[in-house]
C-alpha positions as semicolon CSV with decimal commas, in nm:
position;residue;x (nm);y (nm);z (nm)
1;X;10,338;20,205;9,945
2;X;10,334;19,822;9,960
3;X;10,590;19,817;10,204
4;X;10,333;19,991;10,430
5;X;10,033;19,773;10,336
6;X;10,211;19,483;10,432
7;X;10,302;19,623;10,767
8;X;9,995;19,747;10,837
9;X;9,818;19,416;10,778
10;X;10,106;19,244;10,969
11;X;10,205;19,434;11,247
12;X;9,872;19,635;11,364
13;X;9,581;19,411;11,197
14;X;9,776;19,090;11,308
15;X;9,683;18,929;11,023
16;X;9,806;18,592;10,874
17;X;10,111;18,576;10,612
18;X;9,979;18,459;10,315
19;X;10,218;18,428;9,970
20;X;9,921;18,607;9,788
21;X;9,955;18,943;10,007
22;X;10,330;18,937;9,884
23;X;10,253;18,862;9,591
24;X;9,969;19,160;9,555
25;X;10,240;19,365;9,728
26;X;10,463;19,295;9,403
27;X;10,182;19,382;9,150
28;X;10,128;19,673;9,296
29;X;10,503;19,805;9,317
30;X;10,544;19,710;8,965
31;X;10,221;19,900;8,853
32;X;10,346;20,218;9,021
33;X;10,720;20,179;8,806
34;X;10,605;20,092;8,514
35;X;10,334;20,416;8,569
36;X;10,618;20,637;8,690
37;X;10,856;20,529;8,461
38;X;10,607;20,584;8,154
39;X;10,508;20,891;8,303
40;X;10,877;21,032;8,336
41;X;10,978;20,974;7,941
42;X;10,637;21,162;7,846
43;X;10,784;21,476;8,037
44;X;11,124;21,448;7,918
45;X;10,955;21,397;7,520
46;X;10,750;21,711;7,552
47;X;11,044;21,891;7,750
48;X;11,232;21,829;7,439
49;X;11,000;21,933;7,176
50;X;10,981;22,219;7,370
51;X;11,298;22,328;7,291
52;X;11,372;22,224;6,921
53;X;11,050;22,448;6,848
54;X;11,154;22,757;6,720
55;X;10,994;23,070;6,928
């Protein structure tokens, strides 16, 4: 997703480079890991639970 904002605002908006676009770019990519990643050992937690239940 980044990847394409920067591209977009690069290649089709001709717009300026500017450090703070790359660096917004960053943010953004690390906000969507850390949410994935957090997101992925909440499902593998419950899947577990799941299965030491007895039922």
């Amino acid at each position: 997703m980044p990847v394409s904002t920067l591209l977009l605002s690069y290649i089709i908006l001709r717009d300026s480079f500017s450090f703070a676009h790359l660096a917004g770019a960053g943010f953004v990519f690390l906000g969507i890991m850390l949410i994935s990643r957090g997101e992925r050992r909440l499902f593998t937690q419950r899947l577990f639970q799941r299965k030491e239940t007895p039922g």
